[in-house]
TIKOL-171706 format. One record per residue (C-alpha): x, y, z; residue in three letters; residue number from 1. Coordinates in pm, 1 decimal. Layout:
N
<rec px="X" py="Y" pz="Z" r="Ala" k="NUM"/>
...
// end
This chain:
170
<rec px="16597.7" py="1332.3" pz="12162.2" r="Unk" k="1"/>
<rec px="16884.1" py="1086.2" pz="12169.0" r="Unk" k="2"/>
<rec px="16871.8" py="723.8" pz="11922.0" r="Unk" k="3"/>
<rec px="16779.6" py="540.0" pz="12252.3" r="Unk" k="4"/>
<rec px="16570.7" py="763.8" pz="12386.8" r="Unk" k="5"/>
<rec px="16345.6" py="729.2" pz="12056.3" r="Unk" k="6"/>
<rec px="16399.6" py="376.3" pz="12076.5" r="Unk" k="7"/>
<rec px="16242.2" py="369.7" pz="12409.2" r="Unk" k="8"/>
<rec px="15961.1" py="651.3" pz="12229.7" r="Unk" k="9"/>
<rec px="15910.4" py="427.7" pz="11954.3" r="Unk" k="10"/>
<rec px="15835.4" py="112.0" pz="12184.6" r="Unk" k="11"/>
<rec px="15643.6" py="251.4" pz="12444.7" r="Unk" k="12"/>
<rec px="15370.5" py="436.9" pz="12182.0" r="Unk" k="13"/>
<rec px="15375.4" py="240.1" pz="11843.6" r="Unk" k="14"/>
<rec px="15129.4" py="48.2" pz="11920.2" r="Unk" k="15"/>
<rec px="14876.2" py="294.2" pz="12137.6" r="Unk" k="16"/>
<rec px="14978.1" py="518.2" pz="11797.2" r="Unk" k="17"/>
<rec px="14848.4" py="237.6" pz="11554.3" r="Unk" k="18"/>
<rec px="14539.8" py="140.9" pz="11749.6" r="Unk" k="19"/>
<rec px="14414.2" py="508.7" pz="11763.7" r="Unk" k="20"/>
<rec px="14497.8" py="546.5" pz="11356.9" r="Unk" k="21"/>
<rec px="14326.7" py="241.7" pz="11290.8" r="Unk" k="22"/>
<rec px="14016.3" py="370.4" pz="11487.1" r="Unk" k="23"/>
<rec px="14044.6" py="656.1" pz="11266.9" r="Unk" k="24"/>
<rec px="14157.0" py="504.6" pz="10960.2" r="Unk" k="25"/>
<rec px="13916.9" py="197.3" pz="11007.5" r="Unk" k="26"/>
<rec px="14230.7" py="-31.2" pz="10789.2" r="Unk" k="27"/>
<rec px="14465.4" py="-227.9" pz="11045.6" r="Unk" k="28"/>
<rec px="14719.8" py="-175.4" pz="10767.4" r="Unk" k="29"/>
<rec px="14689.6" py="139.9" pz="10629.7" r="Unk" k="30"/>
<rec px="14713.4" py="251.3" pz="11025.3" r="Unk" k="31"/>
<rec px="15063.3" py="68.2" pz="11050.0" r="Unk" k="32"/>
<rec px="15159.2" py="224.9" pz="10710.1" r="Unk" k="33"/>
<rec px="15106.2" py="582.7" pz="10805.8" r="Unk" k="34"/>
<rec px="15219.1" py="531.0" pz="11198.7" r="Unk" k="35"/>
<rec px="15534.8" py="392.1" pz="11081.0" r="Unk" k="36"/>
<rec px="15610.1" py="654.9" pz="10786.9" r="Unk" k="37"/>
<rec px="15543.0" py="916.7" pz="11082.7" r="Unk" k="38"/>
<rec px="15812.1" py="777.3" pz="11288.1" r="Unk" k="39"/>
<rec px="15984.6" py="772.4" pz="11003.9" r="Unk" k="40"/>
<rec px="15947.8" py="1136.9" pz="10988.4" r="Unk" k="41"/>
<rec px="16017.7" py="1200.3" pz="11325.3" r="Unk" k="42"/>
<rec px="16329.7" py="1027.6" pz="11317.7" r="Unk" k="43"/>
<rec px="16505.4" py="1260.9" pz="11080.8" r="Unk" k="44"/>
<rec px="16409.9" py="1533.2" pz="11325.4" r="Unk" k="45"/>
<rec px="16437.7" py="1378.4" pz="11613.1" r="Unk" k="46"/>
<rec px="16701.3" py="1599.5" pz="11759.4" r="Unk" k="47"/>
<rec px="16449.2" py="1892.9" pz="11768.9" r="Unk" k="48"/>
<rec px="16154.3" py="1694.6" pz="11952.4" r="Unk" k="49"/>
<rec px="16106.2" py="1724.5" pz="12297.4" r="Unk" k="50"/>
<rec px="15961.9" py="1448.4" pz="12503.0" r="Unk" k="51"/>
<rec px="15817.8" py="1666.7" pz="12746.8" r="Unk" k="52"/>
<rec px="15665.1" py="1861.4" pz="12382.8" r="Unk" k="53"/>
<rec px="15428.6" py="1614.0" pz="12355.2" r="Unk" k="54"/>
<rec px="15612.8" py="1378.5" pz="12033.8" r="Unk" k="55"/>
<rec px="15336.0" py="1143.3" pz="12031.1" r="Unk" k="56"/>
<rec px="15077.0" py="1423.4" pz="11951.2" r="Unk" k="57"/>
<rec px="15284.6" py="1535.8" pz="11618.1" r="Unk" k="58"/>
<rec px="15359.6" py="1154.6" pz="11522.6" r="Unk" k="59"/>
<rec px="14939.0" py="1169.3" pz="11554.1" r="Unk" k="60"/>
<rec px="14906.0" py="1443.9" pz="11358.8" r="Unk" k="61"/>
<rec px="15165.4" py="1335.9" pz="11088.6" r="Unk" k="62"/>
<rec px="15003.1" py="980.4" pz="11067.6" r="Unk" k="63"/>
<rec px="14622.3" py="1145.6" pz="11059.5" r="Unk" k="64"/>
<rec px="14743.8" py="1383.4" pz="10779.9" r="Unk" k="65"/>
<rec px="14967.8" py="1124.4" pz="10605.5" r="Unk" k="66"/>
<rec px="14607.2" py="900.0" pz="10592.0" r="Unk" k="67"/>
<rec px="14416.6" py="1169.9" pz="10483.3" r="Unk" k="68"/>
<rec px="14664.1" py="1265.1" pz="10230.8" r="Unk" k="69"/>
<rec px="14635.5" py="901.7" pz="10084.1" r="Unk" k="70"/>
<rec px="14230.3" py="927.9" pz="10114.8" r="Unk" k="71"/>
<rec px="14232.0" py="1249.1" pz="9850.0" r="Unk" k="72"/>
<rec px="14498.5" py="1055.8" pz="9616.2" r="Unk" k="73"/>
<rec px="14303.1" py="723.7" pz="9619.7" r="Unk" k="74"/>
<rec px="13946.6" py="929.6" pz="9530.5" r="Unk" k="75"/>
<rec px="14107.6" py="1129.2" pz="9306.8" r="Unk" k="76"/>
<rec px="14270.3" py="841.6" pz="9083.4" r="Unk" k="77"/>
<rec px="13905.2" py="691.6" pz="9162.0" r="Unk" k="78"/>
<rec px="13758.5" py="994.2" pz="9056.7" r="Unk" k="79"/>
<rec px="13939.3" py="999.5" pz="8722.6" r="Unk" k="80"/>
<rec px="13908.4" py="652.3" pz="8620.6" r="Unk" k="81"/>
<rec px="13548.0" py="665.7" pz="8665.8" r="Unk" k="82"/>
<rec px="13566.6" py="964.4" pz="8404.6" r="Unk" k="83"/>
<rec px="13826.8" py="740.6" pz="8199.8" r="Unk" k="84"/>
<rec px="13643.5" py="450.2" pz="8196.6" r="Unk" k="85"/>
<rec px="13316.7" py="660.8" pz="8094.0" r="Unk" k="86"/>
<rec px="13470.4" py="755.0" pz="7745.4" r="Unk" k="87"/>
<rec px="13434.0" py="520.3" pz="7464.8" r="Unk" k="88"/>
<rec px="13778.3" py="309.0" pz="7469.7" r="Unk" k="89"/>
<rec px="13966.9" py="456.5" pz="7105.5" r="Unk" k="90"/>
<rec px="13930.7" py="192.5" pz="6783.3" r="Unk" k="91"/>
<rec px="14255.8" py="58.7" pz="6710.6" r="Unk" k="92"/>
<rec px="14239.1" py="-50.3" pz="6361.9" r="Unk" k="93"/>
<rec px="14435.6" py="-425.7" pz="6282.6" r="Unk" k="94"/>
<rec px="14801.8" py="-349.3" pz="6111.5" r="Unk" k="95"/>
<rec px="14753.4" py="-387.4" pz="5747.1" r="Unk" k="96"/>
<rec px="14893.5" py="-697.5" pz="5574.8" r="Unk" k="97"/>
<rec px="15146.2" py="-537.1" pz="5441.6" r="Unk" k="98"/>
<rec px="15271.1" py="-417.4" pz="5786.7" r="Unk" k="99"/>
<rec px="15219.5" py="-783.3" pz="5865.4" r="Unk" k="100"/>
<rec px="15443.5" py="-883.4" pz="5602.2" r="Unk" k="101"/>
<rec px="15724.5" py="-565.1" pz="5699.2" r="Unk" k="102"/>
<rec px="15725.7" py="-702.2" pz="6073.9" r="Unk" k="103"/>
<rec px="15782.9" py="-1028.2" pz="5948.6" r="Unk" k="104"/>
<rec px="16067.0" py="-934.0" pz="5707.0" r="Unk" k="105"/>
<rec px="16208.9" py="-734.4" pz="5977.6" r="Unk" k="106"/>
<rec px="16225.5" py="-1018.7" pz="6197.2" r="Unk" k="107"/>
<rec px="16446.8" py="-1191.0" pz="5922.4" r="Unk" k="108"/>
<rec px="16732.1" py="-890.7" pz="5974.4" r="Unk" k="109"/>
<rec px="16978.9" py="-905.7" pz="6285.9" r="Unk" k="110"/>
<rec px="16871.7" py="-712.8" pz="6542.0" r="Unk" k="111"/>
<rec px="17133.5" py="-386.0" pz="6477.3" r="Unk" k="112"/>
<rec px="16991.9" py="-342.7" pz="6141.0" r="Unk" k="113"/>
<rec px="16602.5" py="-379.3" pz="6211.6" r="Unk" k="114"/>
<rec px="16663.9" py="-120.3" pz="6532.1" r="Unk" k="115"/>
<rec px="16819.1" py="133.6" pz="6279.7" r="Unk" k="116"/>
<rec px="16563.5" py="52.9" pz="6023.3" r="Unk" k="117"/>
<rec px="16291.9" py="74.9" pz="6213.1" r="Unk" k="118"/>
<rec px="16438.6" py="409.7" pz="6397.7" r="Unk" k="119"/>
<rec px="16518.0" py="607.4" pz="6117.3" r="Unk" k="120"/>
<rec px="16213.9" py="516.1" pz="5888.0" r="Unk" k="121"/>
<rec px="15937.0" py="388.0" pz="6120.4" r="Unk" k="122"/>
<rec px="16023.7" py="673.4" pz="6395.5" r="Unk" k="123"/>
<rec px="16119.6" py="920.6" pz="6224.8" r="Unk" k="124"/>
<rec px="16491.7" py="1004.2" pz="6369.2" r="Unk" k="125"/>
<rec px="16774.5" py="1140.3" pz="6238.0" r="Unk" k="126"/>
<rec px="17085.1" py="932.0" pz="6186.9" r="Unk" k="127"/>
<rec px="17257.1" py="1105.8" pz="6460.2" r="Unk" k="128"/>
<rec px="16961.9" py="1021.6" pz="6695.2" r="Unk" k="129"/>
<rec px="16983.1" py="670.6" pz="6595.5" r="Unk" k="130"/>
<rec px="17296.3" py="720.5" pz="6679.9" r="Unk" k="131"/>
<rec px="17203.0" py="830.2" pz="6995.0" r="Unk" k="132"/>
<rec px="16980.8" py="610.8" pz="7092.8" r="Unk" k="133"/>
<rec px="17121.6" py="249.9" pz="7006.2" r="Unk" k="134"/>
<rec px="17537.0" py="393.0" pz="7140.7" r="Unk" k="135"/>
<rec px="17682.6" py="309.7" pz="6792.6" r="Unk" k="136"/>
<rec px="17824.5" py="569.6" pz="6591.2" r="Unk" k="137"/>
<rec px="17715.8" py="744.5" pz="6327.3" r="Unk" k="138"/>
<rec px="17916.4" py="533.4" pz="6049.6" r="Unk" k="139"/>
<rec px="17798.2" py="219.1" pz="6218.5" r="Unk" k="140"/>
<rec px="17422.6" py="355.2" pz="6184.9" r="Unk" k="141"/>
<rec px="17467.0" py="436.6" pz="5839.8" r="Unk" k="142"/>
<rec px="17615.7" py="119.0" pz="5724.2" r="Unk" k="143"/>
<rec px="17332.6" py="-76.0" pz="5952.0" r="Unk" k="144"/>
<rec px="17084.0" py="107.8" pz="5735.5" r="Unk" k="145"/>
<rec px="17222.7" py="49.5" pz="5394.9" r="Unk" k="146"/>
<rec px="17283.8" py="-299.4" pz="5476.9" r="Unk" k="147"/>
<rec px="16940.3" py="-338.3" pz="5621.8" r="Unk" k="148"/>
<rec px="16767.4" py="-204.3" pz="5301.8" r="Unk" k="149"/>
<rec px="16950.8" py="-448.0" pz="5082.3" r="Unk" k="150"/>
<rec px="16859.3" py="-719.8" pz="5309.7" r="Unk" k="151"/>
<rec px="16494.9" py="-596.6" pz="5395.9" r="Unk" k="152"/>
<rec px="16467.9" py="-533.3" pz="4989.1" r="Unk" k="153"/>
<rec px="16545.4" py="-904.7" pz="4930.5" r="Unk" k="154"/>
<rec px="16349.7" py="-1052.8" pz="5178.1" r="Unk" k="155"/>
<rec px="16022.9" py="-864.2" pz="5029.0" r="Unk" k="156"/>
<rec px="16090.5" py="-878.0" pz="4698.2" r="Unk" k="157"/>
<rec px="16019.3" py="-1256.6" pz="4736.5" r="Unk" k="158"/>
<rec px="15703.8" py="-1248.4" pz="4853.1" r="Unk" k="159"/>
<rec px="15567.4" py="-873.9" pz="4925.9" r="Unk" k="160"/>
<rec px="15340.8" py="-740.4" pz="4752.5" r="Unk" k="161"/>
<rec px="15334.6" py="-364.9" pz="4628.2" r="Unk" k="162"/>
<rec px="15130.3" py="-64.2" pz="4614.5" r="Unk" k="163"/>
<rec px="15071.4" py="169.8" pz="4277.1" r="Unk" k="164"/>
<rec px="15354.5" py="350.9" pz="4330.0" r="Unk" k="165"/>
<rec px="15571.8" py="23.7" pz="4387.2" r="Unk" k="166"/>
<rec px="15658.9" py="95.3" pz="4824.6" r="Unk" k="167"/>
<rec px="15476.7" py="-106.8" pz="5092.9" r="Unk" k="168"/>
<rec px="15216.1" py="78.4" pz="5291.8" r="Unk" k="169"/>
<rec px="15285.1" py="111.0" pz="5647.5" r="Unk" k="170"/>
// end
């Protein structure tokens, strides 16, 4: 099939194509929707369809199945947040006020030295993934983080408060 003779395809049976899906569907727009993605689909093989092959019966089929397809997703996600929303919702227990007072002292820091703070210690990483993560080398993350203790360590020492053992719980 030609560009203009799909043109022609397209103009003569889009809307006989939508009317039928939306009989089917019983949604005006979901019928357009999966009409139009068919044609979609029959454009990128329209060289191989034959108008006297029947095209409109496969864009019919590949709109019906392209509904249906979107039938099982929607009662599916349905289906699982109606198991989801079944469970009791997890307890998320209030940060501490020492975390309180960490955050806030963090927010004190520029913003290159509280990222490799909070990456290293908070998260876990490894310089080199710091590293990794922010684009800075690994000299640059090393000096943010000695730099951002000092600085962090000053902040708190004005007004933190300490464990037993002397470090902030987290």
């Amino acid at each position: 099939m030609t560009p203009q003779e799909f043109d022609a395809f397209y103009a003569a049976s889009f809307s006989r194509l939508t009317g039928q899906l939306y009989a089917i569907t019983g949604d005006w727009s979901e019928a357009q929707d999966v009409v139009q993605e068919a044609f979609v689909r029959a454009w990128d093989r329209r060289r191989t369809l034959d108008p006297d092959d029947a095209p409109e019966a496969w864009i019919r089929t590949t709109a019906r199945r392209l509904a249906h397809s979107r039938w099982r997703r929607l009662a599916r996600g349905l289906h699982l947040a109606g198991r989801h929303h079944r469970q009791e919702p997890p307890t998320v227990e209030p940060p501490s006020e020492e975390h309180l007072m960490l955050v806030t002292a963090l927010r004190r820091l520029p913003e290159a030295q509280r990222a490799a703070l909070v990456l290293h210690h908070m998260c876990d990483l490894s310089v080199e993934q710091v590293a990794a993560e922010t684009g800075a080398g690994v000299s640059a993350v090393k000096s943010r983080l000695a730099r951002g203790r000092a600085a962090l360590a000053a902040v708190l020492a004005d007004r933190a408060p300490t464990s037993e053992e002397g470090k902030l719980r987290v």
